[in-house]
C-alpha positions as CSV (number, residue, x, y, z in Angstrom):
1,X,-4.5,36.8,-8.2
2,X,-3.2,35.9,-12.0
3,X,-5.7,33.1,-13.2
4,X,-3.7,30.3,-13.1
5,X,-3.4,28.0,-15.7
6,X,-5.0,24.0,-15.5
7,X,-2.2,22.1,-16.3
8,X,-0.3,20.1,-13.0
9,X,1.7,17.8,-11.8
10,X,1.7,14.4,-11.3
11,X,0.7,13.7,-8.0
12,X,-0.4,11.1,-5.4
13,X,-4.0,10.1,-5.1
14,X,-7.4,8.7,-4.2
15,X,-10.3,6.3,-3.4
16,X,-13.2,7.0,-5.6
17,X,-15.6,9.3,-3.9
18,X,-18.8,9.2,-6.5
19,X,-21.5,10.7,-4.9
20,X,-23.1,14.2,-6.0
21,X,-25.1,16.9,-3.8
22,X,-27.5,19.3,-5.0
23,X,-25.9,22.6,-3.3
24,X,-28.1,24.6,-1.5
25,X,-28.3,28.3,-3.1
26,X,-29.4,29.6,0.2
27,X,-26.3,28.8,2.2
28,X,-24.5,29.8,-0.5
29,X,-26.2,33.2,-0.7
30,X,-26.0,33.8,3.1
31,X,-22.7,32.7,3.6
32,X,-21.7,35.6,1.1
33,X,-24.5,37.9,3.2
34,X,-22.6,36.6,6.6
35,X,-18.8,37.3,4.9
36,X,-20.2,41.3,3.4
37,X,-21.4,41.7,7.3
38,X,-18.3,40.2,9.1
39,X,-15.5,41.9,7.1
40,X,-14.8,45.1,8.0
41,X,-13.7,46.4,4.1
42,X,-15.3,43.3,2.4
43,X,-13.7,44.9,-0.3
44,X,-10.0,43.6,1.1
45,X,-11.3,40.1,0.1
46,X,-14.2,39.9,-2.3
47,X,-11.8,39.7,-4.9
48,X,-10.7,36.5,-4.0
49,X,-14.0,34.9,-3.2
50,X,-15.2,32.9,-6.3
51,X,-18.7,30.9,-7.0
52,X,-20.0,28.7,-9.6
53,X,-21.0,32.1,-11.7
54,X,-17.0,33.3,-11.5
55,X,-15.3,32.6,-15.0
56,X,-12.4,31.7,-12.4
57,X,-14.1,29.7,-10.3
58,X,-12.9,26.3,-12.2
59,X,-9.4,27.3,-13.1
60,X,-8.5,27.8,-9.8
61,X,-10.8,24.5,-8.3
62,X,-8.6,22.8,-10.8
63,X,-5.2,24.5,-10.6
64,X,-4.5,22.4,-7.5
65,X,-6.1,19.0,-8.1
66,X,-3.4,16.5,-8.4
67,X,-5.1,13.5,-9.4
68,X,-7.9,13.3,-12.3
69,X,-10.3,11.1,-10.1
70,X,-10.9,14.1,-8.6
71,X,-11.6,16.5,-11.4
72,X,-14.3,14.9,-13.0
73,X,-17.7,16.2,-13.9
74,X,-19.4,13.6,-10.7
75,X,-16.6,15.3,-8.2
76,X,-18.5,17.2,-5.4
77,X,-17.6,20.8,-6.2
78,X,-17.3,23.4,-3.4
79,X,-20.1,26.3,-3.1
80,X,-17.2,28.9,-2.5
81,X,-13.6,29.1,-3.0
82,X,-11.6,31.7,-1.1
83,X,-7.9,32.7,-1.8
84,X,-7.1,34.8,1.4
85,X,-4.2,37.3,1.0
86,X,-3.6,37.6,4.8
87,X,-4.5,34.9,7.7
88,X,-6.4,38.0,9.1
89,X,-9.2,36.9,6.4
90,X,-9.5,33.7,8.0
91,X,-11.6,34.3,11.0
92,X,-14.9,35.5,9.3
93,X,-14.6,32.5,6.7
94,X,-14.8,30.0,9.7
95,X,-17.2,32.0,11.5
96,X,-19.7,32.1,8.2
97,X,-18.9,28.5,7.7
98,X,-20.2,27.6,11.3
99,X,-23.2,30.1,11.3
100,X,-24.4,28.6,7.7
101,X,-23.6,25.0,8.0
102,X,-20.7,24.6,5.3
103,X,-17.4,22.4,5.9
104,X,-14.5,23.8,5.3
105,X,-11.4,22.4,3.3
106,X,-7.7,24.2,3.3
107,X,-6.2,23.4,0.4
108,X,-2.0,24.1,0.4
109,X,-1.1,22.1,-2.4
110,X,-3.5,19.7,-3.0
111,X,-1.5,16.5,-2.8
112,X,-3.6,14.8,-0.4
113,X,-3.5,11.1,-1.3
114,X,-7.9,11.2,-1.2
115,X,-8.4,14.7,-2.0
116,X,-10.4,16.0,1.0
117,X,-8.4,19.4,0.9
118,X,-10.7,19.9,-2.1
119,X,-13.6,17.2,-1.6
120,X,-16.4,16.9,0.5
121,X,-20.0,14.8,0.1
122,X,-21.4,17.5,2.2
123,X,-21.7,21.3,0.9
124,X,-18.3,23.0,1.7
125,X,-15.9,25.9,1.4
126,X,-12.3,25.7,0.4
127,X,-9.6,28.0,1.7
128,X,-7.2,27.7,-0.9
129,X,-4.2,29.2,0.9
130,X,-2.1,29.4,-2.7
131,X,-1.8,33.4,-1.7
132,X,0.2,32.7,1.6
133,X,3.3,31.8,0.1
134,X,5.8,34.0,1.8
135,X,9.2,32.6,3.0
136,X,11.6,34.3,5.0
137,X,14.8,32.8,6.2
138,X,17.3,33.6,8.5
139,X,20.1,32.1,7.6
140,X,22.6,33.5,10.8
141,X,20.1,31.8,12.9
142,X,19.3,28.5,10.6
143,X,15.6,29.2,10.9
144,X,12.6,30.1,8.3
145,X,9.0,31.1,8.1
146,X,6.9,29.8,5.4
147,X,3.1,30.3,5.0
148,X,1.3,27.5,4.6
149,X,0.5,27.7,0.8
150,X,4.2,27.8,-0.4
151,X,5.6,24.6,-2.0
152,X,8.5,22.4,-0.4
153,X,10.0,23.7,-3.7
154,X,10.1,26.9,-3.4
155,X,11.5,26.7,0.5
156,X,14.1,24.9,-0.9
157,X,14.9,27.6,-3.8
158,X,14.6,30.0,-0.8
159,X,16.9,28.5,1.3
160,X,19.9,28.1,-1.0
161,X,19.4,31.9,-2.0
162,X,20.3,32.5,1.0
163,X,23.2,30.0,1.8
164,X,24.7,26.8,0.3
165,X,25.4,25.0,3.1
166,X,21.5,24.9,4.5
167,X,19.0,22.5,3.8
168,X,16.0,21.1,5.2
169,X,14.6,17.7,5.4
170,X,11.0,17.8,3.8
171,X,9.7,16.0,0.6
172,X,11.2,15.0,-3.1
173,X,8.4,16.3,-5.1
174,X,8.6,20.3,-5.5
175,X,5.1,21.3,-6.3
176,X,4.1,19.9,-2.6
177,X,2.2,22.2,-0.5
178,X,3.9,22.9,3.2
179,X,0.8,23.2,4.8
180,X,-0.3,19.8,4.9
181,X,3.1,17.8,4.3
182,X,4.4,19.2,7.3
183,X,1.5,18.7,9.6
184,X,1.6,14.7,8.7
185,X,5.2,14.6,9.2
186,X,6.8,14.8,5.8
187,X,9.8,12.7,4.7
188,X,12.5,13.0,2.5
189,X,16.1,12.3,1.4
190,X,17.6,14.0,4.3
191,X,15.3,11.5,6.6
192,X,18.4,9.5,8.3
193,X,20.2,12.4,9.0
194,X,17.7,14.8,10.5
195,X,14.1,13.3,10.7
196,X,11.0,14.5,9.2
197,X,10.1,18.0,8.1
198,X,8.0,17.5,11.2
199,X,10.6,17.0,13.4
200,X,12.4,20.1,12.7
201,X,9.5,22.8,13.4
202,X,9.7,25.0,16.3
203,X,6.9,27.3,15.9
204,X,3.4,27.9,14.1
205,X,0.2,29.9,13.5
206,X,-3.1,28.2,13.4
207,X,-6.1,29.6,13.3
208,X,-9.0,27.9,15.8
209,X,-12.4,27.1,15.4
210,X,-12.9,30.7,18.0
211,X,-11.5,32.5,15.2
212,X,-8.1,33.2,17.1
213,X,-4.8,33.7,15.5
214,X,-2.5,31.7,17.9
215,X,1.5,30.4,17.2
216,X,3.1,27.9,19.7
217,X,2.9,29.9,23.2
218,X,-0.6,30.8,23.2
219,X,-1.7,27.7,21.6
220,X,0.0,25.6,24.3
221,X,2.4,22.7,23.4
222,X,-0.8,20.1,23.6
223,X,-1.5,21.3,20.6
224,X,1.6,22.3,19.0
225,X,2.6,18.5,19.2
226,X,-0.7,17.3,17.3
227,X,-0.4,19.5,14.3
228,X,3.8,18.0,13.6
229,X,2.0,14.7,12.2
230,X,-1.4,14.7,13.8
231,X,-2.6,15.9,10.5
232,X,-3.8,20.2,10.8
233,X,-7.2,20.0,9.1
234,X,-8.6,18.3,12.1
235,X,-7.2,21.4,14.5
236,X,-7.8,24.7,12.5
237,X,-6.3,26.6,9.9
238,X,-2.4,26.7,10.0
239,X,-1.2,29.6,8.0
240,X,2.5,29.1,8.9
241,X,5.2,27.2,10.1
242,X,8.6,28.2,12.0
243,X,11.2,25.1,10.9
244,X,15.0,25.0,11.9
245,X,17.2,24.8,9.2
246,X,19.6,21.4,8.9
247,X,23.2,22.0,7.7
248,X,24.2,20.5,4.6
249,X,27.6,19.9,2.7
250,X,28.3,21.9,-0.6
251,X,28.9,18.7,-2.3
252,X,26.9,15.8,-2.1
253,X,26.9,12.9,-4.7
254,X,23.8,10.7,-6.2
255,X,23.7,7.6,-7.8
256,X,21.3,5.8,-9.6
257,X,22.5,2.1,-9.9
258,X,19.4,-0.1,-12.0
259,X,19.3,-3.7,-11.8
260,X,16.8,-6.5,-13.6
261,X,15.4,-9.4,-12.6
262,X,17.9,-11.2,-14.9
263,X,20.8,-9.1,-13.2
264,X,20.1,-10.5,-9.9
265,X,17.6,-8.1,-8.6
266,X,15.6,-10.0,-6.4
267,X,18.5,-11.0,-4.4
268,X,20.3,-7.6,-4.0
269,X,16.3,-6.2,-2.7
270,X,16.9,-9.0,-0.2
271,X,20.3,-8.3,0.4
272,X,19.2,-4.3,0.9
273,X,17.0,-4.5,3.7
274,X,19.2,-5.6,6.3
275,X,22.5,-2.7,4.9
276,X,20.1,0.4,3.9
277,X,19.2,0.9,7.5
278,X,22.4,0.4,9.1
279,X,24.3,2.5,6.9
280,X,26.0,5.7,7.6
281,X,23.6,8.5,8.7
282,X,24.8,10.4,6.0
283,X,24.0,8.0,3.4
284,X,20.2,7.0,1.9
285,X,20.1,3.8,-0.6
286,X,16.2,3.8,-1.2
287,X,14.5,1.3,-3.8
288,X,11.9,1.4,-6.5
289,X,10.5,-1.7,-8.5
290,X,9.0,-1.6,-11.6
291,X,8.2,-3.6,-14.8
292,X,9.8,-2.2,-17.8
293,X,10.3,-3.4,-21.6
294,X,6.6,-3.9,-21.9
295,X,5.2,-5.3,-25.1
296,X,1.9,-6.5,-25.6
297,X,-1.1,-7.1,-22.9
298,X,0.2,-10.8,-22.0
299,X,4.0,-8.8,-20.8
300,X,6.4,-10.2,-23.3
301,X,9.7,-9.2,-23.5
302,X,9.0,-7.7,-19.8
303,X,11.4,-7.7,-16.6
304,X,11.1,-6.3,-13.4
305,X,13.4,-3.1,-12.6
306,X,15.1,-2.6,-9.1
307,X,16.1,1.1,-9.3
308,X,19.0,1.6,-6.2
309,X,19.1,5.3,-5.6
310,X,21.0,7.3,-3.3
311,X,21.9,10.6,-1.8
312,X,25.2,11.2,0.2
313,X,25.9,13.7,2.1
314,X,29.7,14.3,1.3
315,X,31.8,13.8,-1.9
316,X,32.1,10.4,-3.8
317,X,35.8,9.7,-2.8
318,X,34.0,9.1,1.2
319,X,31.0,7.5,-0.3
320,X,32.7,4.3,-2.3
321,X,34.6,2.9,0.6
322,X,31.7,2.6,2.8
323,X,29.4,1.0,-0.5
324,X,32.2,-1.6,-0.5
325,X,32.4,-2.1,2.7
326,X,28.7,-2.0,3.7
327,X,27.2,-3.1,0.0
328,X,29.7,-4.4,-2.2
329,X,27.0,-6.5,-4.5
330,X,25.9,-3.6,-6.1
331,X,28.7,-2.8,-7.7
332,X,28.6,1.3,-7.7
333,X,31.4,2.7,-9.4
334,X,33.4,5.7,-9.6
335,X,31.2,6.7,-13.3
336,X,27.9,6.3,-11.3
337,X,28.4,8.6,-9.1
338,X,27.3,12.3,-9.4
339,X,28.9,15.0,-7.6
340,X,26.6,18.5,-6.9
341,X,25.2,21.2,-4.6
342,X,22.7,19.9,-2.4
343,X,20.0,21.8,-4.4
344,X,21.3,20.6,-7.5
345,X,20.0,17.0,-5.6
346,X,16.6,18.1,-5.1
347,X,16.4,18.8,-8.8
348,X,17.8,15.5,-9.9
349,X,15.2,13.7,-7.3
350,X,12.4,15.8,-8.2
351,X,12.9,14.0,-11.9
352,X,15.4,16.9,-13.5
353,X,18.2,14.9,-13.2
354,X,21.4,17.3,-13.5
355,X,23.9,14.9,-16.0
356,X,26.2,16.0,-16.5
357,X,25.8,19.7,-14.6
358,X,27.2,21.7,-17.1
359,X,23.2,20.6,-18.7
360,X,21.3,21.2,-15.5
361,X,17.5,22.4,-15.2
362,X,17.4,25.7,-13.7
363,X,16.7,26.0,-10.1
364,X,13.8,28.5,-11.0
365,X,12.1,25.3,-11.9
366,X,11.5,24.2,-8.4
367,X,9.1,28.4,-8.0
368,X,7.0,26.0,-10.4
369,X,3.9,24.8,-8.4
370,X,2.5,22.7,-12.2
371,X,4.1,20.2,-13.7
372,X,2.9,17.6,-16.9
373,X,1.3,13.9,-17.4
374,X,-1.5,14.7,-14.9
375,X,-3.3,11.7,-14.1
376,X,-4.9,9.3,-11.6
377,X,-3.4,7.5,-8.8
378,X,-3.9,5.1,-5.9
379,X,-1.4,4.3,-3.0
380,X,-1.1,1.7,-0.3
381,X,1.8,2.5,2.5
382,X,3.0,-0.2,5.0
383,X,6.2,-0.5,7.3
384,X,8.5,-3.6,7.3
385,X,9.8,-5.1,10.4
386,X,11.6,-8.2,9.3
387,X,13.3,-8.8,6.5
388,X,11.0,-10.1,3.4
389,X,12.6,-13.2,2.1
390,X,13.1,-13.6,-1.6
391,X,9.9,-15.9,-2.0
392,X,8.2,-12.8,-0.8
393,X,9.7,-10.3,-2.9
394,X,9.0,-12.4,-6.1
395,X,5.0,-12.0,-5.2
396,X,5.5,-8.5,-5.2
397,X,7.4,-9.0,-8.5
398,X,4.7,-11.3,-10.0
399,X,2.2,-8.3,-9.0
400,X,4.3,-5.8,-10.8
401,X,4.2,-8.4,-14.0
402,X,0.3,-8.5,-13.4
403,X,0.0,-4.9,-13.4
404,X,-0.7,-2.1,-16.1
405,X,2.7,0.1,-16.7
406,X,2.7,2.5,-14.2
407,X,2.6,0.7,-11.1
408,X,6.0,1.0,-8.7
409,X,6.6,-0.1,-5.5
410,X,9.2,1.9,-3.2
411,X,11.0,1.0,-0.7
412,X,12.8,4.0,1.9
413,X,15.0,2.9,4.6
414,X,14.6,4.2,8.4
415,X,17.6,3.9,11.0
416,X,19.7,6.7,11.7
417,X,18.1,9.4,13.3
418,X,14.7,7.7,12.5
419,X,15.6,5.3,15.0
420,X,16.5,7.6,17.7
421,X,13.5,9.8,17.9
422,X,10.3,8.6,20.6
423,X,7.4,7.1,19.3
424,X,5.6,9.9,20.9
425,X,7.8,12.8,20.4
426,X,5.1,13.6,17.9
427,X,1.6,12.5,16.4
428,X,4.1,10.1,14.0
429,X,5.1,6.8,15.8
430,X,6.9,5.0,12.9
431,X,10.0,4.8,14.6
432,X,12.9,2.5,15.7
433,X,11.0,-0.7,15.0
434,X,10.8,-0.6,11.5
435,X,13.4,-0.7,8.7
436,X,11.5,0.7,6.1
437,X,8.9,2.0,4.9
438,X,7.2,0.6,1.8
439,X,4.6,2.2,-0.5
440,X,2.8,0.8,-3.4
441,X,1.2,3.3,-6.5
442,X,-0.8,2.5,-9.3
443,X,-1.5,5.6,-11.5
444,X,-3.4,5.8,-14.9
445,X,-3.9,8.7,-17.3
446,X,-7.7,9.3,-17.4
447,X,-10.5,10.2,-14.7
448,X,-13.3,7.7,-16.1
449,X,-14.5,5.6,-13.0
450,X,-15.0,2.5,-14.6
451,X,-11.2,2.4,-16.1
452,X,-10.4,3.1,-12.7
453,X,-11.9,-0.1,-11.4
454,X,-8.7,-2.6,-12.4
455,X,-6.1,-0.3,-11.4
456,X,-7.7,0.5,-7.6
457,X,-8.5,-3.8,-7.7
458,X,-4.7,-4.4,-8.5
459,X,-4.4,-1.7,-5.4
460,X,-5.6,-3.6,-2.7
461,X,-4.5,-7.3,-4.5
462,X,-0.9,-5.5,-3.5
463,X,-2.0,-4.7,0.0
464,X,-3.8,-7.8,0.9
465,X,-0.6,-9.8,-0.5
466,X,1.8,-7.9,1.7
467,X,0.0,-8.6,5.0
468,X,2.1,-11.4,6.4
469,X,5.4,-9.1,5.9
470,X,4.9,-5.9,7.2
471,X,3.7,-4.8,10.7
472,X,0.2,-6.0,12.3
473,X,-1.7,-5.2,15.5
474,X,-1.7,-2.1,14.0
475,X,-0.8,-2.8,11.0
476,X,0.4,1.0,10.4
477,X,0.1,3.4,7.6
478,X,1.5,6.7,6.7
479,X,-0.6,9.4,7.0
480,X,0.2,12.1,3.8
481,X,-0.3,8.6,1.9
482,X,-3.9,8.7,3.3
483,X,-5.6,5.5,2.8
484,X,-9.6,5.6,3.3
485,X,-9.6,1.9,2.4
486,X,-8.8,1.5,6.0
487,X,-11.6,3.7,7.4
488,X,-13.7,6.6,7.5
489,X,-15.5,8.8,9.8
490,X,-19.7,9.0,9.4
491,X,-20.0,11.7,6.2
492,X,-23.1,12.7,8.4
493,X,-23.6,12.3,12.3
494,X,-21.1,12.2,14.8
495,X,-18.5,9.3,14.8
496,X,-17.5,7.6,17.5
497,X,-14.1,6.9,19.1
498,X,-14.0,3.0,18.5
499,X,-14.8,3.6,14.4
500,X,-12.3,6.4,14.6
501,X,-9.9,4.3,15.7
502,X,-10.1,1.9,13.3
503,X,-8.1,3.9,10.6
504,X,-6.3,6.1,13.8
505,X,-4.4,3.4,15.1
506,X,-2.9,2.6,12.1
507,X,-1.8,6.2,11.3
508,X,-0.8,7.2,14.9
509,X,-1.2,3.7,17.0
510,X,-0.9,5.1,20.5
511,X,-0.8,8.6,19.8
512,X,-4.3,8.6,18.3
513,X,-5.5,8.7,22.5
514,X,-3.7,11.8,22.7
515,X,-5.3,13.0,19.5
516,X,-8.3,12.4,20.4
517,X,-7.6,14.4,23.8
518,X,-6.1,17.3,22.0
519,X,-9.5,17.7,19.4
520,X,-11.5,17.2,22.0
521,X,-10.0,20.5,24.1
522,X,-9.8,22.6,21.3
523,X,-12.7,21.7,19.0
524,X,-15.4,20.1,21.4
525,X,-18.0,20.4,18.5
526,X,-15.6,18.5,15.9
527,X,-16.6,21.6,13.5
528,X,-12.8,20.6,11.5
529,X,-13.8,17.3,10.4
530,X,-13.4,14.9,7.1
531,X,-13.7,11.3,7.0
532,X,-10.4,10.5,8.5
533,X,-10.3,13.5,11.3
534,X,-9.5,13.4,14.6
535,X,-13.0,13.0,16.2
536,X,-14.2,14.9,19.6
537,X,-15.4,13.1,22.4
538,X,-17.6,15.3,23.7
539,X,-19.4,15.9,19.7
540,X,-22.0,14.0,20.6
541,X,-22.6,15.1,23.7
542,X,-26.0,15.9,23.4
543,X,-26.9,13.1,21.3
């Protein structure tokens, strides 16, 4: 493996874990003694195990940490970090781990919102997966493989190699890892026409806590449901997915329509929620607030932003008669609308915006798993039911005012196919009930826990604020924006199904029972666990 360089991209991120543990050099040394004994040609791997003594070790701890909280001296570090080159390496790492005591984390892309693909308060073991990147699509059939450690970027490039009229409906940000955006369901601009990434896989290999390599037959469809949004850490190892390809247009047109607070803002939010989810399937208006024109600490010269942006899938000549039909306030015109491939869109969401085209950013870009301005983020994710009325949607603006720059709130409609999918087709229930889904982020440059302290406050100022308008009794949550305000498993000790619930509900509501039922079948000993797994019910058996 080339030793990758630090630098990354800006990510989404994490409650402050700031604890330290003295590692233990004996597990360390026999889990290296058990791996030597349980490979066949240790040889085949020990090039891609790394310890605190490798010169490697922290470039490639680091390589994948996408939020600075994370990276700092007081982080708990793992005792070993293995890049496997074939899922066949897997077994023996779990069985060492087991034998010796060590968690394990898999690591994809290392997006996770709290960073427990690559943090652990106990001593650990990652499985970075970065090596099992290897797509193949069939583009006759309208299927792919991926391996878990490729980016939704690359699948993408992938994808339109092979034809211009496929898609598929995962994230906007390139440099996410498959592995765990698809196992917590996975949205993206394609979402009203096709679903979650979730929703469009039709195979996988995991690996259990036995050790045995297993894809959707022999793992039975129990648990082939819980891993398409049950979240895969608390099941095994997945080392690959199967997904069905979505057709696409060759052109498709973006907008990005910005409105201030002097320019009627407020009111067209308002007016928003109750078009963006009724609209054509083929059409996504989404929303993101944010203050802009800052000067000075006490905001002057300040107004709040409401970004309006779009993807349609067809040209701009269909697109403007339903806008003034459906949402003739805005105001699009003919000059704001952008005309493109549909991979050209994921460039121009993924913040490479192709203006005109003759000037676009090569798709090579989106092979890039780093990207600049690496820095520290917290994010609160709710669904909306009913309409917020403008009163409302001024707090959220006064909050934004309150805030340091940086802070955005984003708003994605549902409806469409969304709406028309089961609550318990699979582990994710945010369905036909809700119009959108709404996500707040605060992000700072800097790792330095006590100039974290007013940006994670402001965090949960948002969330408290926005209880009365968004769903209750669960009030839900989305898992890939993991949340461990909400709850946590016991770091130590077994947890049980009443503290588990506290954060599942919200994540899965109903589905969590299932969850629970699933885990419990294959991983009776809950030896996959982090603080928000799916606990075992019979884990504490001998207690």
């Amino acid at each position: 493996m080339k030793t990758p360089s630090i630098s990354s991209l800006a990510p989404i991120l994490l409650l402050i874990i700031s604890c330290s543990w003295a590692a233990s050099a004996d597990d360390h040394d026999d889990f290296l003694e058990c791996l030597s004994e349980n490979f066949q040609n240790y040889s085949t791997i020990s090039n891609d195990v790394y310890t605190v003594a490798n010169s490697s070790y922290t470039p490639i701890l680091q390589f994948s940490i996408r939020n600075l909280r994370f990276g700092s001296a007081s982080t708990p570090k793992p005792q070993v970090i293995i890049t496997p080159d074939h899922e066949s390496q897997i077994p023996p790492i779990i069985y060492c781990a087991r034998d010796n005591d060590l968690e394990i984390r898999t690591r994809s892309g290392g997006h996770d919102i709290e960073g427990l693909s690559y943090v652990s308060r106990v001593p650990f073991v990652i499985i970075d997966l970065i090596n099992l990147s290897e797509i193949t699509v069939d583009a006759e059939n309208k299927t792919a493989w991926v391996e878990a450690g490729a980016t939704i970027g690359s699948l993408y490039y992938t994808i339109a190699e092979k034809s211009p009229i496929l898609g598929f409906p995962a994230g906007f940000c390139p440099t996410v890892g498959v592995g765990g955006h698809f196992s917590g369901g996975g949205y993206g601009p394609l979402l009203r026409k096709y679903g979650l990434a979730g929703d469009n896989i039709i195979d996988a290999r995991i690996i259990d806590v036995q050790g045995r390599i297993l894809d959707r037959k022999s793992m039975g469809e129990d648990l082939f449901w819980a891993i398409r949004g049950g979240g895969g850490a608390s099941f095994g190892v997945i080392t690959a997915w199967k997904v069905q390809l979505v057709d696409v247009p060759e052109t498709v047109t973006v907008f990005s329509v910005r409105r201030t607070s002097e320019q009627n803002a407020t009111q067209l939010v308002h007016r928003w929620q109750d078009v963006a989810p009724k609209l054509d399937r083929d059409l996504l208006i989404a929303v993101t607030l944010n203050r802009v024109n800052y000067s000075g600490q006490e905001g002057r010269n300040a107004t709040i932003q409401a970004n309006f942006w779009s993807l349609f899938l067809g040209g701009a000549d269909r697109l403007l008669p339903i806008l003034q039909e459906s949402f003739p306030e805005l105001g699009v015109l003919r000059e704001d609308c952008i005309e493109m491939s549909w991979i050209e869109s994921v460039l121009y969401f993924s913040e490479a915006p192709v203006i005109p085209p003759s000037q676009q950013q090569p798709l090579e870009m989106l092979l890039n798993r780093t990207q600049p301005n690496l820095g520290s983020l917290k994010v609160k994710s709710d669904y909306v039911q009913k309409p917020i009325p403008e009163l409302g949607l001024q707090g959220i603006e006064r909050l934004l005012y309150e805030a340091e720059i940086g802070s955005v709130v984003a708003m994605i409609p549902y409806g469409g196919r969304m709406a028309e999918i089961s609550e318990s087709e699979t582990p994710f229930p945010h369905r036909a009930a809700n119009l959108y889904k709404i996500v707040g982020t605060v992000y700072w440059q800097g790792d330095e826990a006590r100039g974290s302290e007013r940006y994670i406050s402001w965090s949960r100022r948002y969330y408290s604020y926005m209880a009365p308008y968004v769903s209750s009794s669960p009030r839900e949550a989305y898992l890939n924006y993991r949340d461990l305000d909400i709850g946590v498993n016991n770091v130590v000790g077994e947890t049980s199904y009443e503290q588990a619930s506290v954060w599942g509900k919200p994540y899965y509501k109903d589905n969590f029972d299932r969850l629970v039922r699933v885990k419990t079948a294959v991983d009776p000993e809950n030896f996959f666990r982090n603080e928000q797994s799916i606990p075992s019910l019979y884990s504490d058996k001998d207690d």
